[in-house]
ZAROTOR-728484 format. One line per field, with one value per atom (N, C-alpha, C): x, z, y; residue number from 1. Coordinates in nm, 3 decimals, padded with zeros to 5 digits. Layout:
<rs>
X: c(X_...)
Z: c(Z_...)
Y: c(Y_...)
drenza: c(NUM_...)
</rs>
This chain:
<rs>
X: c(16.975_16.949_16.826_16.840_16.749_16.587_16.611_16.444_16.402_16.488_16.454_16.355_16.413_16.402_16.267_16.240_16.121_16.010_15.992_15.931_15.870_15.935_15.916_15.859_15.850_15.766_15.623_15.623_15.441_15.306_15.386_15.266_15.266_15.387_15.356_15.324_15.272_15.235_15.093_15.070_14.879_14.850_14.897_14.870_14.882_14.952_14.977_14.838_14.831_14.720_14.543_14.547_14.406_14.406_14.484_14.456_14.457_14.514_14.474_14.325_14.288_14.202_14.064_14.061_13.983_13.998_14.092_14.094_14.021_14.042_14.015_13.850_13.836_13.699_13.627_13.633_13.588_13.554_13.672_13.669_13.525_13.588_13.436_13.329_13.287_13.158_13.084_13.233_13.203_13.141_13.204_13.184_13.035_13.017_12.898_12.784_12.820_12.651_12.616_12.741_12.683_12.738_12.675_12.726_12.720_12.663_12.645_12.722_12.744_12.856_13.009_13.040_13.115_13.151_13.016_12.981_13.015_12.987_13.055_13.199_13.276_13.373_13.498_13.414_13.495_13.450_13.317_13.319_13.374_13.456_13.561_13.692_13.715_13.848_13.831_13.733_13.743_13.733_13.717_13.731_13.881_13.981_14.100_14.159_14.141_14.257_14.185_14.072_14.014_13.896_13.782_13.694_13.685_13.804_13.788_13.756_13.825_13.785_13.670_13.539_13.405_13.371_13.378_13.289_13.238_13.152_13.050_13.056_13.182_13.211_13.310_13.347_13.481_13.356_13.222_13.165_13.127_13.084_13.074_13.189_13.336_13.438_13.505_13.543_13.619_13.594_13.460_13.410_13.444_13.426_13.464_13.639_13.703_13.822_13.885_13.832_13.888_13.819_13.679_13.688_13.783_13.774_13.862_14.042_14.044_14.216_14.232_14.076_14.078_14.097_13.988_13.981_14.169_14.236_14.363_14.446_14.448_14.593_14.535_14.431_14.364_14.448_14.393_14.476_14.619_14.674_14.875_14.922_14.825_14.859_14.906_14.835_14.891_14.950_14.897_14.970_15.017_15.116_15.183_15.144_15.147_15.098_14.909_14.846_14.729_14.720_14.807_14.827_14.866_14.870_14.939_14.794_14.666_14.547_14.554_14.579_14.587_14.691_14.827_14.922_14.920_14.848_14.838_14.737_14.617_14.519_14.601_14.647_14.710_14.809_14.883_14.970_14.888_14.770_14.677_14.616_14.545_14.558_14.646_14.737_14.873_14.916_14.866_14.931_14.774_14.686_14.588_14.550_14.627_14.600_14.693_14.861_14.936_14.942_14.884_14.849_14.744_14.647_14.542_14.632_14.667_14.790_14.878_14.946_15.026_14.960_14.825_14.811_14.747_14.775_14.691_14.566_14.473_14.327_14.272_14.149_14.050_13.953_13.997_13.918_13.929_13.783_13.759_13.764_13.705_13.711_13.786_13.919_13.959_13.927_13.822_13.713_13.755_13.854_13.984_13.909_13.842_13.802_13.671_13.664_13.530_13.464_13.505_13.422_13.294_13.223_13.163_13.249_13.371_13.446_13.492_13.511_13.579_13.743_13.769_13.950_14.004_14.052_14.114_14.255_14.290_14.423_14.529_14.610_14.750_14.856_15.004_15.067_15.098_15.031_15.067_14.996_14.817_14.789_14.861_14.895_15.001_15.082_15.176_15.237_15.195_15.064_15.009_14.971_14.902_14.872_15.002_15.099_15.249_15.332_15.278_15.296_15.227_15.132_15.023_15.045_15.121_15.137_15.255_15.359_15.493_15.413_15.326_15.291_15.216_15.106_15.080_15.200_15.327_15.441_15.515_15.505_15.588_15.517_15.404_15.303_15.349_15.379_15.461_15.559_15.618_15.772_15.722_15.797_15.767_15.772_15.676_15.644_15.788_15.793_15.896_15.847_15.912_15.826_15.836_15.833_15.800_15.631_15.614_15.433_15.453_15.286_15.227_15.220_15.221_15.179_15.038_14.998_14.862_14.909_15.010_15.066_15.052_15.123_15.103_14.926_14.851_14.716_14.675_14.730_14.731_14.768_14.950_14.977_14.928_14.843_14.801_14.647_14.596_14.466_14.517_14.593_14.734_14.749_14.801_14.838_14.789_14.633_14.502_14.437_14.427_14.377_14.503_14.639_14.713_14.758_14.703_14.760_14.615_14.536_14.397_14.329_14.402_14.401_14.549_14.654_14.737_14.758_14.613_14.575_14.491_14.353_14.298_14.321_14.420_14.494_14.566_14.654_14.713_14.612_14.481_14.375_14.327_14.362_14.281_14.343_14.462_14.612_14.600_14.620_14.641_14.475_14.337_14.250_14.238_14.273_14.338_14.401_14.494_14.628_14.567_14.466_14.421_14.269_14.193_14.124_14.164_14.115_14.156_14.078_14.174_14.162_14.059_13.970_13.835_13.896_13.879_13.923_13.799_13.782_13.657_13.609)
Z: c(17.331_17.191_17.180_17.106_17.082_17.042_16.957_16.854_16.997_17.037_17.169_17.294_17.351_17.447_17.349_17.231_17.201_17.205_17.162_17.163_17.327_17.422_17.557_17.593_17.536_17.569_17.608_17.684_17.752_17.652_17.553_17.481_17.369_17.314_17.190_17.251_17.358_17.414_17.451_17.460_17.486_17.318_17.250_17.117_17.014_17.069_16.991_17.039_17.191_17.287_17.220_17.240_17.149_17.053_16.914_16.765_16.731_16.834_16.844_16.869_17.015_17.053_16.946_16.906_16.819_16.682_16.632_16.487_16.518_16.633_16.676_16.712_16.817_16.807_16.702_16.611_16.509_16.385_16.377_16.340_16.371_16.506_16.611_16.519_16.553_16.523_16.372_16.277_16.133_16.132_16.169_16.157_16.222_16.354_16.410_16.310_16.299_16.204_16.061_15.982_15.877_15.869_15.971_15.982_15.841_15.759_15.661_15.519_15.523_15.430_15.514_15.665_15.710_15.678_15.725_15.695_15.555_15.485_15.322_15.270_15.331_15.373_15.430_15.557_15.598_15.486_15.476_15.337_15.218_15.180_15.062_15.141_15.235_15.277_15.320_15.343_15.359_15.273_15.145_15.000_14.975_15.039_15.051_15.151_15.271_15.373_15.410_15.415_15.463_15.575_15.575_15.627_15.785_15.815_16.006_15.956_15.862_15.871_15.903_15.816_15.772_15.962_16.020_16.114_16.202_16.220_16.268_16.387_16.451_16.558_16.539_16.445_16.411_16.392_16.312_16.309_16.433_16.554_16.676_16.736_16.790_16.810_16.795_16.657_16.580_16.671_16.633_16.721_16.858_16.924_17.084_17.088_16.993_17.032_16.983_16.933_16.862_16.933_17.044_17.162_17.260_17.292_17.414_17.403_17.285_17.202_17.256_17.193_17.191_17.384_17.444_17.600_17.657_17.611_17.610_17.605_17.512_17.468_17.539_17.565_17.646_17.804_17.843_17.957_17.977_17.846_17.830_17.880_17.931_18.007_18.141_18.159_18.354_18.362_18.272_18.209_18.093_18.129_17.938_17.860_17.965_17.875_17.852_17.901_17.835_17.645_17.616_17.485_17.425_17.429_17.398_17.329_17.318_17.207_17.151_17.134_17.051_16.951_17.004_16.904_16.836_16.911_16.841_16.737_16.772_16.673_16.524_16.565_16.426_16.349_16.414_16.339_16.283_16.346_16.303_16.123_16.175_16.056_15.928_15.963_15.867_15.797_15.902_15.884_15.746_15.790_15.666_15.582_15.536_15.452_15.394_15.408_15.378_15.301_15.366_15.317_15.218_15.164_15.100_14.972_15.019_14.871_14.834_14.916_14.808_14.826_14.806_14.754_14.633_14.574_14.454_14.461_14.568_14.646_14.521_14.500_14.473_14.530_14.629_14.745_14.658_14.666_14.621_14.738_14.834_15.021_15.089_15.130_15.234_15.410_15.365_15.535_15.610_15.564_15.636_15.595_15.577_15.533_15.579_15.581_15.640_15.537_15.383_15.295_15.196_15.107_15.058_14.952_14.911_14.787_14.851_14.792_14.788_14.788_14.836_14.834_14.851_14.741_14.764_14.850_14.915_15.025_14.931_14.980_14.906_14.982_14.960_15.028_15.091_15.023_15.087_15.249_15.204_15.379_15.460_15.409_15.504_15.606_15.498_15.546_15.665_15.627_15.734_15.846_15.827_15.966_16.020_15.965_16.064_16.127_16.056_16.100_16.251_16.210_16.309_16.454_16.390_16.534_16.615_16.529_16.560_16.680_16.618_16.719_16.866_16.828_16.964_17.033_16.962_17.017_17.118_17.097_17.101_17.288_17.240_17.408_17.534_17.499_17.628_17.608_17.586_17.627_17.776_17.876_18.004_17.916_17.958_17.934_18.045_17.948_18.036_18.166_18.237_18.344_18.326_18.224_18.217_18.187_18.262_18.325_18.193_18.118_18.066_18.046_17.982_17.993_17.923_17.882_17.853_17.699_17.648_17.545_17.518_17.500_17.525_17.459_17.522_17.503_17.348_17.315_17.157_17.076_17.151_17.037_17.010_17.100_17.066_16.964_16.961_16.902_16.782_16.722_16.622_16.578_16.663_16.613_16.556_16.636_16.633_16.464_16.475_16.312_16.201_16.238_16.124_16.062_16.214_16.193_16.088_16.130_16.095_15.931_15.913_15.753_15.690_15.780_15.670_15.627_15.755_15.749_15.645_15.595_15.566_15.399_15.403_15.274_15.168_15.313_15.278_15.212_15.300_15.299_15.114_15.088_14.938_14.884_14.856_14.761_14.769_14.923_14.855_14.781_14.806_14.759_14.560_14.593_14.460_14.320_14.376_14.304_14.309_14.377_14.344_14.243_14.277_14.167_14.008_13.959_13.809_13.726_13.664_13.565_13.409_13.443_13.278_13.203_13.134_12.983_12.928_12.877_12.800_12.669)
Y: c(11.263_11.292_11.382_11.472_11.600_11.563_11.435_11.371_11.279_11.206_11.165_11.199_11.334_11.445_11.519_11.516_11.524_11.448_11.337_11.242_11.182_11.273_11.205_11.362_11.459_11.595_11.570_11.609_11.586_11.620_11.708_11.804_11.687_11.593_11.519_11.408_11.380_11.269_11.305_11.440_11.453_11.442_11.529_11.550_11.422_11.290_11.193_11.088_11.107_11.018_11.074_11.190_11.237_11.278_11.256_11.193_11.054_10.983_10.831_10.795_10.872_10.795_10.902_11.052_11.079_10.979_10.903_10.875_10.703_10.600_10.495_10.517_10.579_10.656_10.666_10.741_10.773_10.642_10.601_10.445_10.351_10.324_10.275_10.274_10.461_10.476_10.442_10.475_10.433_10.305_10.249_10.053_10.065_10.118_10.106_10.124_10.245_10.359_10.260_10.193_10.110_10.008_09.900_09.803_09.676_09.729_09.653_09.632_09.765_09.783_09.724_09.718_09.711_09.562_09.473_09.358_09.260_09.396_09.358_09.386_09.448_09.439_09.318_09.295_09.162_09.047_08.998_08.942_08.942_09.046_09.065_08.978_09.091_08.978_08.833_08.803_08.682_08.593_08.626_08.565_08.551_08.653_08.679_08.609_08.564_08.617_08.452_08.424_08.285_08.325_08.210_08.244_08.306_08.285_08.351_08.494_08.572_08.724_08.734_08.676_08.669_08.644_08.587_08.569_08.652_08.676_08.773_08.792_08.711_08.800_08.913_08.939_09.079_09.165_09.142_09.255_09.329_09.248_09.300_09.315_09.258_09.297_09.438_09.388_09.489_09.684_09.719_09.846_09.842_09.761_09.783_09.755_09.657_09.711_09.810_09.877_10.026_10.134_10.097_10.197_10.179_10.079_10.047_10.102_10.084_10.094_10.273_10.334_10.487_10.513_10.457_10.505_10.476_10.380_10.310_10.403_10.496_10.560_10.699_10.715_10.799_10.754_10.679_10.655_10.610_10.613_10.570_10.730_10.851_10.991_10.936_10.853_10.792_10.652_10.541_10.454_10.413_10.405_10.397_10.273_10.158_09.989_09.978_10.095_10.122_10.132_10.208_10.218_10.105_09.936_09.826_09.765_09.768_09.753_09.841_09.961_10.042_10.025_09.975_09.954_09.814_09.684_09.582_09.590_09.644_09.669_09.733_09.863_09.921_09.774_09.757_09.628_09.565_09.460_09.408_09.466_09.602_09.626_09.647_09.674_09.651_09.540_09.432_09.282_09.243_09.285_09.194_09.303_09.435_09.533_09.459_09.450_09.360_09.241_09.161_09.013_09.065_09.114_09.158_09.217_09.305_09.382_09.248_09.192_09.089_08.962_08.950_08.835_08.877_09.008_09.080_09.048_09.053_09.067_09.130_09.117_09.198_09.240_09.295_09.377_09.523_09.567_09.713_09.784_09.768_09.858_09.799_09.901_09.872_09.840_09.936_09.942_10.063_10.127_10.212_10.346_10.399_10.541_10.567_10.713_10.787_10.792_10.857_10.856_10.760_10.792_10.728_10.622_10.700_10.675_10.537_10.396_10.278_10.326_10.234_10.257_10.112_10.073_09.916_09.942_09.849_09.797_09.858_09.903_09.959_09.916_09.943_09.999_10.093_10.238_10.338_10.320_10.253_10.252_10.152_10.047_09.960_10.036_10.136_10.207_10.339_10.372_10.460_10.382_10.299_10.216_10.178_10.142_10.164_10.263_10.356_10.522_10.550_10.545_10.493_10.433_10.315_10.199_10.277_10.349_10.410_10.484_10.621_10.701_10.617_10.493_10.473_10.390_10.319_10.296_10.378_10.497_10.601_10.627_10.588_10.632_10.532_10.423_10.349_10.379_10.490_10.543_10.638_10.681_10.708_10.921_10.943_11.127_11.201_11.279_11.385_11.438_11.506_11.588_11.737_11.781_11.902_11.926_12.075_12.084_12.124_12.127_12.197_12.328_12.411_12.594_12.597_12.705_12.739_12.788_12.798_12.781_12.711_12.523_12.437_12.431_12.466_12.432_12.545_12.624_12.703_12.596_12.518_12.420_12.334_12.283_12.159_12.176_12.271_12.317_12.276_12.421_12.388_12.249_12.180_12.035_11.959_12.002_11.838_11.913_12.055_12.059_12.066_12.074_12.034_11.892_11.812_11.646_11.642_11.647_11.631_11.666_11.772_11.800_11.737_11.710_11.647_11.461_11.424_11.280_11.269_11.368_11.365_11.339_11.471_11.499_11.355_11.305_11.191_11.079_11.079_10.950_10.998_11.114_11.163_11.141_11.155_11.125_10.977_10.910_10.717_10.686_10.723_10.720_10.769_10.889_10.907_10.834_10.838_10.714_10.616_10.547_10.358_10.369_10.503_10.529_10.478_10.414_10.381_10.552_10.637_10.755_10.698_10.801_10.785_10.847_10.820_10.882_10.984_11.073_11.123_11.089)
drenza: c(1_1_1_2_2_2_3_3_3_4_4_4_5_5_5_6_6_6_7_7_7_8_8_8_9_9_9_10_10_10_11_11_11_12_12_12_13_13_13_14_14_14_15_15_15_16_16_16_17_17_17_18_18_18_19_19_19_20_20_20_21_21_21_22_22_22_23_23_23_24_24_24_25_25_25_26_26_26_27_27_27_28_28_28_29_29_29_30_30_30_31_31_31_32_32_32_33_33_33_34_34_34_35_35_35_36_36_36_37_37_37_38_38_38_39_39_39_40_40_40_41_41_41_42_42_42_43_43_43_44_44_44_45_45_45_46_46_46_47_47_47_48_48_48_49_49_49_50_50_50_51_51_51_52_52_52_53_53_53_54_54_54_55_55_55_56_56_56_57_57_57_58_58_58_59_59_59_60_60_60_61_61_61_62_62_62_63_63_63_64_64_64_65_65_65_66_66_66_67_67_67_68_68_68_69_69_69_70_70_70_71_71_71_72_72_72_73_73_73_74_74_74_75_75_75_76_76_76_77_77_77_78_78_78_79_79_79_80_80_80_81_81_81_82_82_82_83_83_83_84_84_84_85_85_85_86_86_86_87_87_87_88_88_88_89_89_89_90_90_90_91_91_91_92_92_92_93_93_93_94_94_94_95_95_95_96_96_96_97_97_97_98_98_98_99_99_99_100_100_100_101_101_101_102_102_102_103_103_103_104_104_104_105_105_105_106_106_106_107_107_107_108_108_108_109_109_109_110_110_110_111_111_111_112_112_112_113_113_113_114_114_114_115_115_115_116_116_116_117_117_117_118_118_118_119_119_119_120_120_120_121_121_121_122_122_122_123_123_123_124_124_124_125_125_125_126_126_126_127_127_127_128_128_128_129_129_129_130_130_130_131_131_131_132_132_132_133_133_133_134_134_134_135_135_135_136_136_136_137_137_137_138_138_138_139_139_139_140_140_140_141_141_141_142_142_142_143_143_143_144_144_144_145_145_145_146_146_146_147_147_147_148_148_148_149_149_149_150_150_150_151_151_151_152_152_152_153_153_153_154_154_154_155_155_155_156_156_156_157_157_157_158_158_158_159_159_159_160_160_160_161_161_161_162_162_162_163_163_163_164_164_164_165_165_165_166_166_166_167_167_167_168_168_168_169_169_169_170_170_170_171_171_171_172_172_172_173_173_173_174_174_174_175_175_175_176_176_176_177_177_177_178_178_178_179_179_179_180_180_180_181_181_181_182_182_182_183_183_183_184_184_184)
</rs>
């Protein structure tokens, strides 16, 4: 099958492995740099979801398994079951963005964003963090054996800034839409 024989291409398997491990990465460091707001965060859900969220070991956790998840799908290039914290983590998040949206939470931060702007739990991110898990799913599938070209290395430039502005884009639109509209 043609979507198949894609999906096992070497180039959507570098290009899927380092926007994982840049977007998990990146993650990391968020949580790291303000740990306090992060802190206030799990404290919302845990008004929600029950006190295990709250415990202060997710605040230290949480960052190292979202490096480790990143170094992971980094190494699902030579092993594929490297990428298997990377994909439980995403579910993870899915599963208590989830539970948070239908228990009609009043969580204002999802925790899920780079910006300053608040973004309460939706569905639409449910749905991205499953998007998400698909692609690091997709990384314990065994890579084709076709080499690389130096082409190949144009597309992937290509790739990492079009995934990258159309994640971003997406993160503004579900941010958007949960914004409550002022009136003048």
């Amino acid at each position: 099958m043609v979507i198949l024989d894609l999906l096992r291409d070497p180039l959507v398997h570098v290009a899927s492995a380092g926007g994982l491990a840049l977007l998990l990465g990146a993650a990391a460091l968020h949580k790291l740099h303000d740990q306090r707001a992060f802190a206030e965060v799990l404290r919302r859900y845990a008004q929600v979801l029950g006190r295990w969220c709250a415990a202060a070991l997710w605040l230290q956790l949480l960052p190292v398994l979202e490096v480790l998840a990143a170094v992971g799908v980094l190494l699902s290039l030579c092993w594929p079951l490297a990428a298997l914290p990377a994909l439980a983590l995403l579910v993870l998040y899915a599963g208590v963005l989830a539970a948070a949206v239908s228990d009609g939470a009043a969580v204002e931060d999802c925790g899920c964003h780079f910006g300053a702007r608040r973004q309460p739990p939706s569905q639409a991110l449910v749905w991205r963090n499953l998007l998400l898990a698909l692609a690091a799913g997709n990384l314990l599938a065994t890579v084709g054996e076709r080499p690389l070209t130096w082409l190949d290395g144009f597309t992937l430039v290509f790739a990492f800034i079009s995934v990258a502005a159309l994640y971003l884009l997406a993160n503004q639109l579900i941010a958007n839409r949960a914004t409550p509209r002022q009136r003048p």
